[in-house]
Every structure is written in structure tokens, then in C-alpha cells.
C-alpha positions in Angstrom: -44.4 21.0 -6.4 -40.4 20.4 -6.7 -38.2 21.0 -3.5 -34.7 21.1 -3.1 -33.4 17.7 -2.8 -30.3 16.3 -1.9 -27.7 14.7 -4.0 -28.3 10.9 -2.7 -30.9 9.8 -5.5 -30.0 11.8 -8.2 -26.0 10.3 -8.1 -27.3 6.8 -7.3 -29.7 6.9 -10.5 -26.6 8.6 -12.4 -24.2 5.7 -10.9 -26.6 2.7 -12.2 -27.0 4.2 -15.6 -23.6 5.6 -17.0 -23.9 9.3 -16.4 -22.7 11.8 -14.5 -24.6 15.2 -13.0 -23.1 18.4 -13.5 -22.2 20.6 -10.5 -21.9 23.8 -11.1 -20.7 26.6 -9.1 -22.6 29.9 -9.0 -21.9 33.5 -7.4 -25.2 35.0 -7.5 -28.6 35.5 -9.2 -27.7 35.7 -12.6 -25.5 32.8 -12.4 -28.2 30.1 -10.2 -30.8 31.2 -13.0 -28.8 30.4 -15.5 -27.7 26.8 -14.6 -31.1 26.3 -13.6 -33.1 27.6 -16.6 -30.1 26.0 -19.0 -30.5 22.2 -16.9 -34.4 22.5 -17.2 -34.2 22.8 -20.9 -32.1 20.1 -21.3 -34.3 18.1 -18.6 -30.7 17.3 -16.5 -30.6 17.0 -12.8 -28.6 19.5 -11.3 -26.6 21.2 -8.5 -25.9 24.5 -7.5 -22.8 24.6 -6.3 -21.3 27.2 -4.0 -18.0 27.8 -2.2 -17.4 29.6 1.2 -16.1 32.9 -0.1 -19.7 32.9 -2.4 -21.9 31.3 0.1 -20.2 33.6 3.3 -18.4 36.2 2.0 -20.9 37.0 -0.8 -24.1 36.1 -1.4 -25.4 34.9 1.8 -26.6 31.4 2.4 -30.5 32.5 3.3 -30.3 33.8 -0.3 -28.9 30.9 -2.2 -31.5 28.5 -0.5 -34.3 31.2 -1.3 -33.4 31.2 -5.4 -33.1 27.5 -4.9 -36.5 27.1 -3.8 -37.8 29.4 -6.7 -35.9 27.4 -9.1 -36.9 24.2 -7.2 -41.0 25.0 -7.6 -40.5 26.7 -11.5 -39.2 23.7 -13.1 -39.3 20.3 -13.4 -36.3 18.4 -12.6 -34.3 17.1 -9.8 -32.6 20.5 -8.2 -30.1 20.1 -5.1 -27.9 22.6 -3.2 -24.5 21.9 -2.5 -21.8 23.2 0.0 -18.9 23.1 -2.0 -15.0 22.2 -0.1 -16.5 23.7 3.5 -14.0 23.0 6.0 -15.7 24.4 9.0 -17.7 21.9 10.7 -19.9 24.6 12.4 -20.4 26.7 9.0 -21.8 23.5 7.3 -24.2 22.6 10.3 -25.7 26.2 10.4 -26.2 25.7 6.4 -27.6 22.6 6.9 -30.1 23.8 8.8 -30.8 26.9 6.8 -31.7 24.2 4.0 -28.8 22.5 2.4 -29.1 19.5 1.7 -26.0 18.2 0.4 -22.6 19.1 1.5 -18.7 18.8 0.8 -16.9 18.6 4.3 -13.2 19.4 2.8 -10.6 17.5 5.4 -8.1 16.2 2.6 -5.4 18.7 3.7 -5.4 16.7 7.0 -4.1 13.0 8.3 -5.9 10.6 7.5 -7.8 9.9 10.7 -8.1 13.6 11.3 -9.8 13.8 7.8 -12.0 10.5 9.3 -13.0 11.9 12.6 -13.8 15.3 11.0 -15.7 13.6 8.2 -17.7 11.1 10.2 -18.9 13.9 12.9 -20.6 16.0 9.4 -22.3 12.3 8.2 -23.8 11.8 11.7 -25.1 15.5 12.1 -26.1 15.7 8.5 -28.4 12.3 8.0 -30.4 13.3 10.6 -31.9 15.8 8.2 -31.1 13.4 4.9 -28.7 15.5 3.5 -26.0 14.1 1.5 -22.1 14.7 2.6 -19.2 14.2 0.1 -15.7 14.1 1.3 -12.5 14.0 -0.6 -9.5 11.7 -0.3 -6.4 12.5 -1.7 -5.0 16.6 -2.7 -6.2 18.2 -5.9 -3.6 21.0 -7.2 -4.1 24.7 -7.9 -6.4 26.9 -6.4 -10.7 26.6 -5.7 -11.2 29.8 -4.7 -9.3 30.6 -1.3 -8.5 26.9 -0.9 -4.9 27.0 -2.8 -2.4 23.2 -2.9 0.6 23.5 -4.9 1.7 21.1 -7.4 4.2 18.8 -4.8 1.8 18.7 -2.4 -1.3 17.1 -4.6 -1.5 13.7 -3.7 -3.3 10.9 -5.7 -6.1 9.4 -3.9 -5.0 5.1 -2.4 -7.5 2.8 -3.2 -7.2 0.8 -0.3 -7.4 4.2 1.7 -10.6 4.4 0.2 -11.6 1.4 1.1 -11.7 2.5 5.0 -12.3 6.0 4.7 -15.8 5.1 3.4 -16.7 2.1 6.0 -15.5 4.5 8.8 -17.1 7.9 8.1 -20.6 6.1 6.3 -19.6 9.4 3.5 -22.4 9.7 0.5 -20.0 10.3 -2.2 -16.3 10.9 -2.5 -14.2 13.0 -4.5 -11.1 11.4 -5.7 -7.7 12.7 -6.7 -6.5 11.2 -10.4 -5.4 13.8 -11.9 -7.6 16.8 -12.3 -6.9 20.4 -10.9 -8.6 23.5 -9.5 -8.6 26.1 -12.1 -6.5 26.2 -15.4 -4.0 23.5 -16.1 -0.4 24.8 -17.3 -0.1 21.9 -19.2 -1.7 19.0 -20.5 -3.6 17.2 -18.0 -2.7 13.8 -17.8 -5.5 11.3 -15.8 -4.7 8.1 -13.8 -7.8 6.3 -15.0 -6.4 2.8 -14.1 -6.6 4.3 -10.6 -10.2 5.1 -11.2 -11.1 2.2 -12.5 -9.5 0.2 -8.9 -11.2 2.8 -7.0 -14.6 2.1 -8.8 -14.2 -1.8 -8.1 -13.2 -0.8 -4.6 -15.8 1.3 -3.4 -19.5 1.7 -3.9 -20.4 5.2 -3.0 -20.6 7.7 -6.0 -17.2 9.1 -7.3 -16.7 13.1 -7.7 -14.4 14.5 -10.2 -13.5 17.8 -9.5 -11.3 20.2 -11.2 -12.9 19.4 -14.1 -13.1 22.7 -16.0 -10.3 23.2 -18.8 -10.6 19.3 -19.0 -10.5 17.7 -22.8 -14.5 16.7 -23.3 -13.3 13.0 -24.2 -10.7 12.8 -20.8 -14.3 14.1 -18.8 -16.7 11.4 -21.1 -13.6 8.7 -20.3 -13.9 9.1 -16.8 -17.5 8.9 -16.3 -17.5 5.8 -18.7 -15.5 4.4 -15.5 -17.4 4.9 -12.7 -17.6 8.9 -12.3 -20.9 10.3 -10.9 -20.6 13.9 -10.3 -18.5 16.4 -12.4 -17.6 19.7 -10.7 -17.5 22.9 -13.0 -16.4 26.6 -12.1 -13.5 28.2 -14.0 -15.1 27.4 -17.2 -18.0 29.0 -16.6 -16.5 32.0 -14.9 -14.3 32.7 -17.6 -16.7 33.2 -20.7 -19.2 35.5 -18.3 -16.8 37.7 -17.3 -15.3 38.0 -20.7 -18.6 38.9 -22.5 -19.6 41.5 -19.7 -15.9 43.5 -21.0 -16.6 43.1 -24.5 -20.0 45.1 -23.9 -18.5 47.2 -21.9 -15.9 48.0 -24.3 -18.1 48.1 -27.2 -20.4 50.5 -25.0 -18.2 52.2 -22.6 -21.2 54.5 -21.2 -23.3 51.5 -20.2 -24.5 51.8 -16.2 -27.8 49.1 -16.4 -26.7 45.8 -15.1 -29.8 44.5 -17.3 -27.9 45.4 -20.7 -24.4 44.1 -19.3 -25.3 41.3 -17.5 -27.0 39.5 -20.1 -24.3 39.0 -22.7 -22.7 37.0 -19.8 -25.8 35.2 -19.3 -25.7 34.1 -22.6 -22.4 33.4 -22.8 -22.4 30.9 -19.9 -25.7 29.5 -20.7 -23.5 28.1 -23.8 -21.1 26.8 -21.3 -23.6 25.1 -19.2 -25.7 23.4 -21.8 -22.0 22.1 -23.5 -21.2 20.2 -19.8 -24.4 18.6 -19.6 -24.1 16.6 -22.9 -20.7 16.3 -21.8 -21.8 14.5 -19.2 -24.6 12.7 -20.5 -27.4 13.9 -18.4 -29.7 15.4 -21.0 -32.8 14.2 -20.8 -32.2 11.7 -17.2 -34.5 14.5 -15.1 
């Protein structure tokens, strides 16, 4: 039988052949079954993604972990749960040992050996129990929930920086700043790729491209072509539920059964989540 794994396998097999797995974030029970159900029919590896405001605020970590394991033991591909930018060190330790096993330990808005010493103290507490920790380098715009960075502040991640911040915190994966932003872009968004491609050459660990959502398909294909691992989605999977919920609603303004409602938005993502798997090539790699 399947169990929840974490991210360390699944990235390194994606690294050595081209790909990248999809990360997607989820809010609740129709959303996990749908990235589940859509990634075992497309035999992809997976993650289920969640941020603090879903994981605490909303829908509890003990049941995330619990629809994970149901998901892990119905279907046949590599399944893993992530924390998704966690900044609280003792949050992400009580998670871990809830059953995460891979985390994001978000330090970025810090100096740089404050975002070390904060990093380093997750990767020691979390390989004890072989779950995966990403960190990110470098300021991604716009908003990922409650984490907001304007536009002056968004900082490209230094390759050199790189360089140390993975030899000195012993990280699993890192997300890198090139470009990409939480959210919807206001313009066109415009990638450094020839920072990627240093970064790549620089550092072994898996890269992490978040902000991907509202992202051209061939700037996301592009990217993974040169070194990208891991592709966070949210926004664009938000965005097409939530609309197909209203238009039910407004085409049947007496509805009251969440069964009838919440399945046009089902649907509707399902759509979503099958187009970012080919997008990032890991049909078929479960």
C-alpha cells in the first residue's frame, strides 16, 4: 500500500530526467480529491500543497494528513504533503510530527544569516524523520495568501548566495527568485532565465519555481528545460473553481446542496490541474 512520501525522491528522479512535479495548493476536500484523482489519471507524482491560513486557519492539519493518507492508499503514484511558505519554526515541527513530510521554511524576508540560522535549525529537526525542507532565497512579488512583498522590495535570487546558503543550511530544494510572482501579474512577466541557468550550474539541490500560475505555458516549459524541478500552482486553480461555483449559482439561484454546486468547480479545476501536469511534463513519470 502507498504512503505519503516526502518530496526528496520524487524531485531527484524529476531533476535527472527533464521534468518538473506539480505542486499544487488545496483548501479542502474537494480541492485534495481533485489534484489527487486528476495526477492518478495522468500517472504524475504529486504534492498537495497548503499554506498557513489553509493548513491553520482552515482546514486543520490532522485533516489534511488524514485525506492524504486516503489518497496515498487509493492510488498509485508517488503522493507527498507539503507545508507551503511556513515561517514559524514551531508550527512546522508540530506538522512534522502530525505527518508532513516535506516542508517550505519561508526566511527570505530576512538577512541572509538570519534566513541561514532559521533554515538550518528546520533541516536538522526535520531529517530526523526524512522529511524534505525547501527554502527560498531571494523575494518573490505580490501576495501568497497573507504573505504580501511589494514590487521594490522583490529581490532576484545571487547565485553565489546560493552557493552558501545550500552548503550551510544542508536545504533539500530551493526556491529561487527570477522573475515569477505570487498571484496575477499586471503585466507581462518577464523571466531571468540566464540567472537560472548560473544557478542550475551552481547548485545541485532541486530548484522551485513558484508564482507560477498566470505564467505563459512555454516561459513555465522554458524554465524547467533549465534545471527547474518543482512548479508551484494556486491562483490558477482558484480562479476557475470559484468562477464555475457563481455561474451555477447564478443559473440556479435556489441551489442549497453543496453536492450540485461544488462539482461544476470540481470540474472546472480538474481541467486546470490536468493542463499543468503536461505542462510540466510529468504525465506518465509516477
Amino acid at each position: 500500500m502507498r504512503r505519503i512520501l516526502s518530496t526528496r525522491e520524487m524531485l531527484k528522479k524529476a531533476k535527472l530526467n527533464g521534468y518538473a512535479v506539480p505542486a499544487f495548493n488545496i483548501h479542502n476536500m474537494e480541492t485534495l480529491q481533485v489534484v489527487a484523482e486528476t495526477a492518478a489519471e495522468s500517472k504524475s507524482p504529486v504534492i498537495i500543497a497548503g499554506t498557513p491560513s489553509t493548513i491553520t486557519d482552515y482546514a486543520g492539519a490532522d485533516y489534511i494528513v488524514a485525506m492524504a493518507e486516503v489518497a496515498a492508499a487509493r492510488y498509485d503514484i508517488p503522493i507527498s504533503i507539503h507545508l507551503d511558505h511556513f515561517e514559524n519554526v514551531a508550527e512546522i515541527k508540530n506538522y512534522i510530527d502530525i505527518g508532513f513530510k516535506s516542508c517550505m521554511i519561508d526566511a527570505s524576508k530576512k538577512a541572509f544569516e538570519e534566513n541561514i540560522r532559521i533554515v538550518k535549525e528546520i533541516v536538522e529537526y526535520a531529517h530526523k524523520y526524512d522529511v524534505t525542507v525547501e527554502a527560498e532565497l531571494g523575494k518573490l512579488g505580490g501576495r501568497e495568501d497573507d504573505l504580501v512583498v511589494s514590487e521594490k522590495d522583490a529581490m532576484y535570487t545571487n547565485p553565489d548566495d546560493a552557493i552558501e546558503f545550500v552548503a550551510r543550511t544542508g536545504v533539500d530544494s530551493l526556491a529561487i527568485a527570477i522573475g515569477t510572482a505570487h498571484g496575477l501579474y499586471k503585466g507581462e512577466p518577464k523571466l531571468d532565465f540566464d540567472r537560472l541557468v548560473e544557478i542550475r550550474k551552481k547548485v545541485e539541490v532541486p530548484l522551485v519555481l513558484h508564482g507560477a500560475s498566470d505564467v505563459p505555458d512555454e516561459l513555465v516549459k522554458k524554465a524547467i528545460s533549465l534545471g527547474i524541478c518543482k512548479v508551484n500552482v494556486a491562483t490558477d486553480l482558484k480562479i476557475p473553481f470559484s468562477n464555475a461555483v457563481k455561474k451555477y449559482f447564478n443559473e440556479n439561484p435556489a441551489a442549497n446542496d453543496p453536492r450540485k454546486y461544488m462539482t461544476p468547480g470540481k470540474e472546472a479545476m480538474k481541467d486546470i490541474v490536468r493542463h499543468k501536469i503536461m505542462v510540466c511534463g510529468s504525465n506518465d513519470q509516477a
